[in-house]
C-alpha positions as CSV (number, residue, x, y, z in Angstrom):
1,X,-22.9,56.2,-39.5
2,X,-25.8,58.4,-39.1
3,X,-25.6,61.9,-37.4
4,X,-29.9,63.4,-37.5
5,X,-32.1,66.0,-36.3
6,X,-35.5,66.7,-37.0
7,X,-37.4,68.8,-39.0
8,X,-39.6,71.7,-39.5
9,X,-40.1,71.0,-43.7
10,X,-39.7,73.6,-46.3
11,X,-42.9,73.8,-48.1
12,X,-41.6,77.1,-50.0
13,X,-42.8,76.2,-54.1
14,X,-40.4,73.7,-54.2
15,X,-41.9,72.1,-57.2
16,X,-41.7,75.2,-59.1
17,X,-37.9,75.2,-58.3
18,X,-36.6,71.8,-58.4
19,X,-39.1,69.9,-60.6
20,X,-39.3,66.8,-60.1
21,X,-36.5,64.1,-60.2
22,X,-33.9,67.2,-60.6
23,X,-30.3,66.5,-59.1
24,X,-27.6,69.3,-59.9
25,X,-24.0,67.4,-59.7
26,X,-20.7,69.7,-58.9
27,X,-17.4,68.3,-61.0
28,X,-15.0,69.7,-57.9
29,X,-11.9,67.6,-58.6
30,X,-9.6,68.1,-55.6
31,X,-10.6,69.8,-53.0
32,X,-9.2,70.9,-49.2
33,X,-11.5,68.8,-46.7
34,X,-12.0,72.0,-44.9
35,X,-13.2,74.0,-47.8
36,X,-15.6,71.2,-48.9
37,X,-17.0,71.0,-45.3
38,X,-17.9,74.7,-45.3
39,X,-19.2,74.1,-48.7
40,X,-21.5,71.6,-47.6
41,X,-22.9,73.6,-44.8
42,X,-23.5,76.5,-46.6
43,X,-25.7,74.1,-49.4
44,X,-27.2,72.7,-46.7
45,X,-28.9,75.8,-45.2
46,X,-29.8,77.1,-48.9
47,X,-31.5,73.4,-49.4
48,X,-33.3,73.8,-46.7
49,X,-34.7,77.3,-47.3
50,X,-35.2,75.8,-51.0
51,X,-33.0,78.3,-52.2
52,X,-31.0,75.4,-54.7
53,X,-31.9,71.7,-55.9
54,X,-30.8,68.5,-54.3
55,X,-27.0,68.9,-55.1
56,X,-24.8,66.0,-55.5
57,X,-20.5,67.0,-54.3
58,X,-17.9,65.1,-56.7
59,X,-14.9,64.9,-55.6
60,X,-11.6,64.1,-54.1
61,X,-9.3,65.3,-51.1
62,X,-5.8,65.6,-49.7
63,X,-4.4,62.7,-47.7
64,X,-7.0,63.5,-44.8
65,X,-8.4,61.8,-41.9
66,X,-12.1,62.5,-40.4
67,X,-13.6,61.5,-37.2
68,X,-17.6,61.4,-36.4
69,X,-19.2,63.1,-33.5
70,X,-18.2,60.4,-31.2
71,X,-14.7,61.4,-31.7
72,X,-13.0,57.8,-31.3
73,X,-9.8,59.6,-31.0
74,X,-8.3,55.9,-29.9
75,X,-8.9,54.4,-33.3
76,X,-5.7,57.1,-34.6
77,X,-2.8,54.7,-33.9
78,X,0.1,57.7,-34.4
79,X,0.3,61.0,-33.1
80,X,-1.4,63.7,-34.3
81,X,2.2,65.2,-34.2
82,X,3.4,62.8,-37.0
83,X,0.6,63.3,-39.3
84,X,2.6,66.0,-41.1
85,X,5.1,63.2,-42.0
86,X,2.4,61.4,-43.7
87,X,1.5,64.3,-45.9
88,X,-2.1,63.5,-43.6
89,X,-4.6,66.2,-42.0
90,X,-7.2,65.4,-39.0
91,X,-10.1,67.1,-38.7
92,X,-13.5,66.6,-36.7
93,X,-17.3,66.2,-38.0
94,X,-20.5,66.2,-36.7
95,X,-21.3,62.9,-39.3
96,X,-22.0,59.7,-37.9
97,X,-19.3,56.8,-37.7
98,X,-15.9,56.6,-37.0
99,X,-12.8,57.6,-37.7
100,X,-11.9,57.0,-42.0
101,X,-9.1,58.4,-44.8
102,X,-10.0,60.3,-47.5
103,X,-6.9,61.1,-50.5
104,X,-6.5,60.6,-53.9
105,X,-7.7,58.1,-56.0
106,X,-10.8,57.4,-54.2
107,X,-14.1,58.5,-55.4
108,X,-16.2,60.7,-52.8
109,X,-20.0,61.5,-53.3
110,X,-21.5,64.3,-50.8
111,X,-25.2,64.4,-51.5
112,X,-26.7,67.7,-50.1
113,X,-30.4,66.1,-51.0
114,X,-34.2,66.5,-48.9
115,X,-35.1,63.3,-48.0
116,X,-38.6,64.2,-47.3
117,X,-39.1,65.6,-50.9
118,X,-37.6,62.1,-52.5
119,X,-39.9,60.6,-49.7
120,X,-37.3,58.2,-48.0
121,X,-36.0,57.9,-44.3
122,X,-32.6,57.5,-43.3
123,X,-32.1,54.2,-42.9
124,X,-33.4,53.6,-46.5
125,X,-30.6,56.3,-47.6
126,X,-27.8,54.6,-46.3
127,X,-28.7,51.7,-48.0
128,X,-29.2,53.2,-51.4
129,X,-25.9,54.8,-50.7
130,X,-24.1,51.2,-50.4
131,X,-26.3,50.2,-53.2
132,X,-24.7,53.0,-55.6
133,X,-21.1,51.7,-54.4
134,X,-22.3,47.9,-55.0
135,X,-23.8,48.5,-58.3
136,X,-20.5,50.2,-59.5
137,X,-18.5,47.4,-58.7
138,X,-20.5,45.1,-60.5
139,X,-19.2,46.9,-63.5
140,X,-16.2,45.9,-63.1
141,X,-17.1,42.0,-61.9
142,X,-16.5,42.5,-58.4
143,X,-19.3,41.1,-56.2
144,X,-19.7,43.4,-53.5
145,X,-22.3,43.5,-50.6
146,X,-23.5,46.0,-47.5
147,X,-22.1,45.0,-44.0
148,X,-23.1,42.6,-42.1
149,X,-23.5,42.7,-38.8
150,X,-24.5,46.2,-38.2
151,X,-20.9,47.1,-40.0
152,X,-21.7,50.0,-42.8
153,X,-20.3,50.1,-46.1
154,X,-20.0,48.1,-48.5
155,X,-17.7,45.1,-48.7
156,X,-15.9,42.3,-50.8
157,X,-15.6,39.4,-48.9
158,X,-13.9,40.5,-45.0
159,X,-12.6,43.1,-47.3
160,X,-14.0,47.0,-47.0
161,X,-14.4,48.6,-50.3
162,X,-16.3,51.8,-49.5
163,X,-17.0,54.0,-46.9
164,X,-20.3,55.5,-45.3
165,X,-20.9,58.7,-43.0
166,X,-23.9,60.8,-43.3
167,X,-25.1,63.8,-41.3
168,X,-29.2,64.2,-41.5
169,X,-29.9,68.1,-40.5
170,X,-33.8,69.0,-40.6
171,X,-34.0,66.4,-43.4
172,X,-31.1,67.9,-45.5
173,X,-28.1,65.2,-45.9
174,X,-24.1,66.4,-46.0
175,X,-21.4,64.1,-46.2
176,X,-21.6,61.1,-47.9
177,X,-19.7,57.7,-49.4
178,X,-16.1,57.3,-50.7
179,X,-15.1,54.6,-53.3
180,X,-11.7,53.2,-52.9
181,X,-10.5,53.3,-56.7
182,X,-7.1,53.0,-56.2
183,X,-5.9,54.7,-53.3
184,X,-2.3,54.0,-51.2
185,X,-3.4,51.6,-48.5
186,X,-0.7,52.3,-46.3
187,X,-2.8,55.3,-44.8
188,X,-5.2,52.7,-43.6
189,X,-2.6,51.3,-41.5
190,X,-2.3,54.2,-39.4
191,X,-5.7,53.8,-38.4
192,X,-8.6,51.3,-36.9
193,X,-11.1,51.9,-40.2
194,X,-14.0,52.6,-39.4
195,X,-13.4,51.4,-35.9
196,X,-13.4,47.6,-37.1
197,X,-10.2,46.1,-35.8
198,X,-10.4,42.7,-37.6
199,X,-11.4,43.5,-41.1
200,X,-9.0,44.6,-43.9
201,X,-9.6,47.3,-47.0
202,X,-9.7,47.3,-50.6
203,X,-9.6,48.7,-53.7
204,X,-11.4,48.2,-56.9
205,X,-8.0,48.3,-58.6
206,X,-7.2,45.3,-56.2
207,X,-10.3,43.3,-56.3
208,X,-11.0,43.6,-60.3
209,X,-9.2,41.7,-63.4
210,X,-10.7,44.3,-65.6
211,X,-8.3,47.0,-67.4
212,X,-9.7,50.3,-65.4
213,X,-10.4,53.3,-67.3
214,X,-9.8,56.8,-66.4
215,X,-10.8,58.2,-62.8
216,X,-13.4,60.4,-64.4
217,X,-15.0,58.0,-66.2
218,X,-15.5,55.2,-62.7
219,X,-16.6,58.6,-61.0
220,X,-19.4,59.7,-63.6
221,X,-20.5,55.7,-63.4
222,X,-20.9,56.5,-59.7
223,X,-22.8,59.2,-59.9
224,X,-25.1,57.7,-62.9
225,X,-25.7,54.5,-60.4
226,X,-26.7,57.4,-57.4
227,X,-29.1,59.2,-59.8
228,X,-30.5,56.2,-61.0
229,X,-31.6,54.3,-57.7
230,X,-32.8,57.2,-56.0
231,X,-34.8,58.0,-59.2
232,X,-33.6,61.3,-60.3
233,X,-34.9,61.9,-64.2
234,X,-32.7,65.0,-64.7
235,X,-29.4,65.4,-63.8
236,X,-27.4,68.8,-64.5
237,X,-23.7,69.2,-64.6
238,X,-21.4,71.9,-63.3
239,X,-17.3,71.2,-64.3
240,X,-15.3,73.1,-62.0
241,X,-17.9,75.2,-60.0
242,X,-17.1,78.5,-58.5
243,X,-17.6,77.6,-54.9
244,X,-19.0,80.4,-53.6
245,X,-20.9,82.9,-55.9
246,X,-19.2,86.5,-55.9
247,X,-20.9,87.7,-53.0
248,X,-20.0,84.9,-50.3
249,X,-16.7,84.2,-48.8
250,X,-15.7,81.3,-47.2
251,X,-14.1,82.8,-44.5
């Protein structure tokens, strides 16, 4: 769930920077897992030399599967071999938790955010996290609630409705939540989610008798519920960021 280090803190005029309550969202659409995890690390170090605001990553992948650091390779019930028949990707993270599927359809949030400068540990985070996912589905009259148990996430029923896996770096966060909106299932099956073996997942398309609008729309009501619980007063918007500015290469 929770991958952390700790800190030396940037003190570097921050205020003057950021201002307070200032979160800077990136419209990505879809997005190569591999080109949004060097993304996130490059934020990350310019967050923590203060160098950009806390940044909130919108966004969707590929059919792609992601392990944690504790690379629970057992909970992938195929061979890597016959991913490529799937139209599926592996790749390993140093988040916390287990192994999960990102693809289309499914709403993913990477906040690159100090938590000492919104004043807030990391327990507290991940639960604000599932609160975002459990105040979205509320919209649509589905009752949702965090894990129980120790399980992460957020839940309808014995049902899992949205992930969690978070790296904590110096105080900086990467990675983040997905939503299932309406993603094909069936890559669930090829995995143990989240390395619960007796617990099924869901959709909001599934769990919902309300008429869904567009993706867009469910993904900007995710993002408003983020800014609002972790109190952000000012939120900017970037539609189809360059990744990298002219002078940076993600190679």
């Amino acid at each position: 769930m929770i991958s952390d280090n700790s800190l030396p803190f940037c003190i570097s005029n921050w205020w003057e920077m950021r201002g307070p309550g200032k979160l800077e969202v990136w419209k990505m659409g879809f997005v190569n897992y591999l080109d949004a995890l060097k993304l996130q690390e490059k934020l990350v170090s310019d967050r923590k030399l203060c160098r950009i605001p806390d940044t909130l990553l919108s966004l969707q992948h590929p059919p792609t599967y992601t392990l944690g650091k504790r690379r629970t390779d057992h909970n992938l019930l195929l061979p890597v071999s016959e991913l490529k028949n799937i139209g599926a990707e592996l790749h390993y993270t140093q988040r916390g938790g287990d192994i999960t599927f990102h693809g289309p359809h499914q709403a993913i949030l990477y906040p690159i955010i100090s938590l000492r400068e919104i004043g807030i540990g990391a327990r507290n985070y991940v639960e604000k996290l599932e609160s975002t996912m459990i105040e979205l589905s509320s919209l649509y009259g589905v009752k949702a609630c965090a894990g129980q148990k120790g399980e992460t996430g957020v839940w309808v029923g014995e049902r899992k409705i949205g992930a969690i896996g978070v790296r904590i770096s110096y105080g900086i966060t990467s990675h983040g939540l997905a939503y299932n909106i309406d993603p094909d299932l069936k890559y669930f099956k090829y995995i143990v989610p989240c390395g619960i073996t007796d617990k099924e997942v869901t959709s909001l398309r599934r769990e919902t008798a309300t008429v869904l609008p567009a993706e867009e729309v469910i993904q900007e009501q995710l993002i408003s519920c983020f800014a609002r619980l972790f109190g952000y007063s000012t939120v900017t918007w970037k539609e189809n960021p360059s990744m990298f500015s002219d002078h940076e290469s993600i190679d």
